[in-house]
Phi, psi and omega in degrees: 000125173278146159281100165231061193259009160249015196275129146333200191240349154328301191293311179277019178250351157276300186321316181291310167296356160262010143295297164344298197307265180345302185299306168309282182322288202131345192321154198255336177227153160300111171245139167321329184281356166285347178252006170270329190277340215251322169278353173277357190267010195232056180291036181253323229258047162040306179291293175337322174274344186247340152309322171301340192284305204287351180105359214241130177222189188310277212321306197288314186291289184327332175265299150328307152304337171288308182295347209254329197265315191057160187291126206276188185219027178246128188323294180261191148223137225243006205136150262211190197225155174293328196273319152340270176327329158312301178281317176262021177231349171237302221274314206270349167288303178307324243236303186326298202279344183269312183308325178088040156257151217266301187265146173287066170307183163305296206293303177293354160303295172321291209297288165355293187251033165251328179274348173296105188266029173206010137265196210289338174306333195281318172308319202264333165297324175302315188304300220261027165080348159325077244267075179272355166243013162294272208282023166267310188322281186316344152316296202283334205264357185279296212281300171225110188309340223258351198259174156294159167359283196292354186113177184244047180202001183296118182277181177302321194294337169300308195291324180320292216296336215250319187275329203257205124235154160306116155282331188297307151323308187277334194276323215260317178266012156087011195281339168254159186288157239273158189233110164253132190048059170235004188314313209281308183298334179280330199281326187310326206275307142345248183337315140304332180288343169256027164304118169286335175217154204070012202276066202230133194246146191217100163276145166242164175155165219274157167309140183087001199253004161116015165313287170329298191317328193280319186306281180318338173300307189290345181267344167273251196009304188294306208298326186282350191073351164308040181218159153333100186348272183322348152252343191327331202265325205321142122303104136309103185259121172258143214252117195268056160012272204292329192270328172300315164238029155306098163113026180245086146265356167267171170265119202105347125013262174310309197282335158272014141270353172271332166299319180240031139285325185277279197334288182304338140313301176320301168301029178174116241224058175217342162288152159216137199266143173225127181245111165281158177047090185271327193283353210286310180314333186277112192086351194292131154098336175328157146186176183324155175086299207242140169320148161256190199282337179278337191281311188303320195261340175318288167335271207321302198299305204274003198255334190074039167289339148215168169235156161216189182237155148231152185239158155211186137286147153006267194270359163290324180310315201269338182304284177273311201301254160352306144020288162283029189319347165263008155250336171329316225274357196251339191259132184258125183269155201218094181278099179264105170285159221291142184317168160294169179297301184298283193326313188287331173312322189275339177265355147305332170305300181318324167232018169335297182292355166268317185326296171345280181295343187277335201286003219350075193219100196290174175202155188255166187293306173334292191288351167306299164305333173300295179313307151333253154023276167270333167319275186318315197271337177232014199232042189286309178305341174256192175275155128270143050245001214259349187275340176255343170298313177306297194306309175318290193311306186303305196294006157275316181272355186274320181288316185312265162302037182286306207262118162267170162111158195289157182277117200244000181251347169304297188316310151331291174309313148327299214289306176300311194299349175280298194311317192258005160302289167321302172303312164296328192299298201300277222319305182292337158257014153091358167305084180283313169341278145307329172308309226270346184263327157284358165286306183342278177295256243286348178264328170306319168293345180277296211312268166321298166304348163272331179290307192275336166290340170286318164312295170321301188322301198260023158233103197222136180304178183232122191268174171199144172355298199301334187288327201302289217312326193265002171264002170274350193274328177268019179258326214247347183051034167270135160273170210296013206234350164275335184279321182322114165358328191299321171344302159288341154325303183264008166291324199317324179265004156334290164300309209287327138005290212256332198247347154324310206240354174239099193280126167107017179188081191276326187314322170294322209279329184294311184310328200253328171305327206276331176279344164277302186293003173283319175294307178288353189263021169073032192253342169273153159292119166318342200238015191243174173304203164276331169204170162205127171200167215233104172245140198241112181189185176282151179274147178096012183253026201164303210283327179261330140320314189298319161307324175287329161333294155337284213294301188309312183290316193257336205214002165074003149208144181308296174308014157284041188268131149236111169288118194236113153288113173315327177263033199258334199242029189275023163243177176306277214299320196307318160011302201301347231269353173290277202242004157101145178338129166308179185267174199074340180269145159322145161092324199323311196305307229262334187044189199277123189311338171258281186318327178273005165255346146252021152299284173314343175195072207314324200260103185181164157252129184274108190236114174277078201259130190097046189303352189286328188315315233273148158297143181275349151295334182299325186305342198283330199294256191345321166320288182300342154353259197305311189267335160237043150058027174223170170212139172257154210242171195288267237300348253326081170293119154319097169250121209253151187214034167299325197265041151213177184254120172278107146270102163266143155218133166258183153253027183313133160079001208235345167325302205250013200265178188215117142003141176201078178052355176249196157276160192094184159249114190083038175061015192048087119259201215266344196292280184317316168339314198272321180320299226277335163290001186260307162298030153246326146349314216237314163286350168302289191309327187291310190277334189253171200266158201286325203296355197263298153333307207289327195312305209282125190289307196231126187272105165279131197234106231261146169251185198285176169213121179285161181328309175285344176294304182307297175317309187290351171240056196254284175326316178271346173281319182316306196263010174289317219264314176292331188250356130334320206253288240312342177285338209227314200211153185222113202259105142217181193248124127026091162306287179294012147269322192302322182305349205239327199266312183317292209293343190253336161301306219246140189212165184284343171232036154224340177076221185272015201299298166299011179272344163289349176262312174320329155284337147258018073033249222278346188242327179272341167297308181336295183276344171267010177277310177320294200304313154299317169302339175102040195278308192235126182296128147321146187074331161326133184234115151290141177220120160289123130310108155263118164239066164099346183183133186297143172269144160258135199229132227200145172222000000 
């Protein structure tokens, strides 16, 4: 239950009105920016007037949140956000005491939840451009100009209490989550802290993969007695960066609270300081004149006066860090990877039951393992655990707010609080009568409300496989028909699939079936695409339908496409235009047009097209492709392709073949077939390099397409065109139109390319000059003909 008996009576009447907000929005929880929204409506209100100076009114917030969030669909409000909770229950305290106030005002309210940096106000203040550490600093600094921030009495131990948290604490009091499959990393982490010099531990590791966590895993150890005698006493204290250096406007500021921020660490020699975002000190507090936070902490560190821990990234460590050899060399790294699929299944076990209870939403083991699962597998740009940890947490909260119907226990809770409001008024005029009958009704009404919460308790909604699927389907935008068991179900129909719509090559389509089921049944190397192939043919027999095909069949829509023209790229230099500009060139920010189109969207195909075009420097790019299923893009960011299919296609070898009196060139029979495969064969080798071939799973070599393939895909245009009329006309054709549309579609240098300007021509112009003269009727059924010129034959 929050406390809000140090708050004012302002202050609790935006905490109230800021369920209203919410409750208007749709929300399913309470955020400080609902408590930001519910205090910009108080134009009465001193702050108000100095947020309008910074540019911030009702409207200009309410509207940025709205673009950034848009209006929710839940029915009730069900419970508050972690950065809420936060803010009226630590933050607005720290702030009371540095702002010098007794009470939890409006101006410390406000300032709380403008500072707060990980819920959704800190976005909608980033959209609208908000000088959010211009006004908390004139915050603090508003009441007496001539003292510092902190007061001219603030002690170290005041400043500890006010910058750091107790980890030890939050561990003790059950606030932090249960921390799983990290022993190696806590104990590497042991084991430095009983380092006589150096002892200072630094996890590095990609976001999300469970830093933090490790740190808390060692304050539950400690709290449990499970660490070494010499650690048994340690406290671990997280040390609040952003709040140390808020409000230092004068110069020394900075340097004198973190001086006795350390002097109190020193002094006492059971702290250990834990600095999240460790690069962040380097330059944190800095300015003209003045120290920065690193310089300030080197002494300590090199005399050993205090330890600490710190986490960053990867590429922040090497950024900031590294730099620094003389903070490098004091901080000892502890690299934490990122988990296994099973480990993140056992640390999803692991905190099931709190999820649980806030969302009071049970989820099943099945949908526990999905969210694993499918995170890693369509969720390529984050980590685990933490990209699955989300999907639970979303597909919880999804369910959640699901569940209609009145809140009935709210009403109650009114109903009571009227009832002994009244039982005091009869008490004080001495009415006993009535007191004693509204005692009656508040225990009856207490009666209830122990009743419906015992109901509440034990009734909880269910998360199941299905709910996972669609919130993984609506962050990666594969559909939810891909993600299924079925999957494989529908490779069987694969082929046939695929030779329904692409005619006259079944030999390619059997080649590109048997390199797919290989791949989805897990017979492949996991770390290469899905498929890679180089289809070789003549133009118009295919090759790039047959891709959109693929793309419709592995991903359920044709436009799960990236088409890259090859003759965008016959200079050296083009490269960049793949994977983006070096730094210093125009276009760098902006990145490469093929990595940022799988980044943003991993499950897809890449249809590289005319490949003969490309400068043979682009293949080395196309190498790392094919052979380890990445690419690094100009920033270098890792953009992974395992989960997609390379279509290269060319006309190699296919120049010089000529039409020879049937259709095609030479009529697709198996002679001519094998001729255009040994040229082509034979120009591959000549144009590409062998290390570039061996790569490629499979080379398809499209054949030629004889009279009847052309009539079937005649046949098929025909009935596209038919089911377009079916509402109005019922359409058929002929054998001798179709042979007169065949014969006229396919030419030696378009392939079957013309059979859709041949068809409208001969069939669509045709029937809508009728249809206007008034020749044909709605309910009519037409019939095309060719005698020497199409007939039209109408019944």
């Amino acid at each position: 239950m929050l406390d809000f008996s140090r708050f004012d009576k302002i202050a609790r009447e935006v905490i109230e009105f800021s369920e209203e907000e919410a409750r208007a929005l749709k929300a399913d929880v309470v955020g400080t920016h609902h408590i930001l929204l519910a205090a910009l409506k108080r134009t009465d209100a001193e702050i108000i007037n100095v947020l309008a100076r910074y540019g911030l009114d009702y409207n200009r917030f309410y509207n940025g949140l709205v673009d950034i969030v848009g209006i929710g669909d839940s029915e009730r409000v069900q419970g508050t956000t972690p950065g809420y909770r936060r803010v009226v229950t630590r933050d607005v305290k720290r702030l009371a005491a540095l702002m010098r106030e007794n009470m939890v005002t409006l101006d410390v309210l406000v300032t709380a939840a403008i500072s707060d940096n990980t819920d959704i106000t800190d976005m909608v203040l980033r959209s609208l451009d908000f000088d959010k550490r211009l006004f908390i600093r004139n915050m603090l600094n508003q009441g007496d100009e001539e003292m510092g921030p902190d007061g001219p009495n603030m002690s170290d131990e005041e400043i500890f209490e006010n910058y750091t948290t107790n980890l030890n604490e939050k561990a003790k009091s059950g606030e932090i989550d249960p921390v799983i499959g990290r022993e190696k990393e806590i104990s590497r982490m042991v084991e430095i802290l009983s380092r006589r010099t150096k002892n200072n531990p630094t996890l590095i590791g990609e976001p999300g993969v469970g830093k933090t966590a490790v740190v808390e895993g060692l304050s539950e150890k400690i709290v449990s007695g499970d660490v070494p005698y010499y650690l048994k006493d340690k406290i671990i204290y997280k040390v609040d960066l952003t709040m140390l250096v808020a409000g230092t406007k004068y110069r020394g500021d900075f340097e004198d609270r973190i001086k006795k921020l350390l002097e109190r660490a020193k002094n006492d020699d059971t702290v250990i300081l834990f600095i999240d975002e460790i690069h962040n000190i380097v330059g944190a507090g800095g300015s003209e004149g003045s120290l920065d936070a690193s310089n300030i902490l080197k002494p300590y560190l090199e005399r050993g006066d205090i330890q600490i821990i710190g986490a960053t990234t990867f590429d922040e460590y090497r950024k900031y860090i590294e730099k620094d050899s003389a903070l490098e060399r004091r901080l000892q790294t502890i690299t934490v990877e990122e988990p296994t699929v099973d480990e993140t299944i056992k640390i999803l076990k692991g905190i099931r039951k709190k999820f649980e209870e806030y969302h009071r939403v049970k989820i099943t083991d099945d949908a526990l393992i999905e969210a694993v699962t499918l995170s890693e597998r369509y969720l390529t740009e984050r980590f685990l655990p933490d990209k699955a940890i989300d999907v639970m947490d979303e597909a919880m909260s999804k369910k959640r707010t699901k569940v209609k119907g009145e809140d009935s226990s709210k009403i109650l809770k009114e109903q009571l609080e009227s009832i002994i409001e009244e039982k005091k008024a009869a008490v004080l005029k001495q009415d006993f009568l009535r007191a004693a009958r509204l005692r009656d009704e508040e225990r009856i009404i207490e009666d209830k409300i122990s009743k419906d919460s015992l109901e509440a308790a034990n009734k909880y909604e269910v998360v199941d496989k299905s709910v996972i699927e669609e919130v993984v389907s609506t962050w990666s935008g594969v559909p939810v028909s891909q993600m299924t068991d079925n999957e494989l179900l529908k490779l069987r129909n694969f082929e046939k699939k695929l030779s329904d719509r692409v005619i006259g090559q079944e030999e390619a389509i059997s080649v590109i079936d048997r390199a797919i089921k290989r791949s989805k049944v897990g017979l492949k190397d996991p770390n290469r695409p899905i498929g890679s192939f180089l289809f070789v043919g003549p133009t118009g027999v295919g090759k790039t339908y047959l891709a959109k095909r693929i793309s419709y069949e592995l991903f359920g829509d044709e436009n799960k496409m990236t088409v890259v023209d090859m003759s965008e790229f016959m200079e050296k230099h083009s490269v960049s235009k793949l994977i983006g500009s070096p730094p210093g060139y125009v276009g760098y920010e902006e990145g490469g047009r093929l990595t940022e189109s799988v980044r943003k969207n991993p499950y897809q195909v890449i249809l590289f097209d005319e490949i003969e075009k490309a400068h043979p420097d682009i293949f080395n790019a196309l190498l790392q492709i094919l052979e380890e299923g990445r690419l690094t893009d100009s920033k270098g960011k890792v953009v992974d392709f395992k989960n997609t299919v390379i279509i290269m296609t060319s006309n190699a070898g296919t120049s010089d073949l000529k039409k020879k009196n049937t259709y095609g060139f030479g009529g697709g029979n198996e002679t001519e077939n094998e001729a255009i495969k040994g040229k082509v064969d034979k120009a591959l080798k000549e144009m590409f390099k062998p290390e570039f071939l061996n790569r490629v799973d499979e080379i398809v070599v499209f054949n030629t397409l004889n009279q009847e393939a052309v009539k079937k895909i005649v046949n098929l245009e025909i009935e596209k065109i038919k089911s377009r009329i079916k509402d109005k006309y019922e359409l058929e054709v002929t054998d001798d139109f179709l042979t007169h549309v065949a014969k006229e579609g396919y030419s030696d240098t378009y392939g079957a390319r013309p059979i859709k300007r041949v068809l409208m021509k001969s069939l669509e112009d045709v029937i809508s000059e009728e249809i206007v003269r008034g020749q044909i009727q709605p309910g009519d059924k037409v019939i095309l003909d060719f005698k020497d010129k199409v007939v039209v034959n109408r019944e």
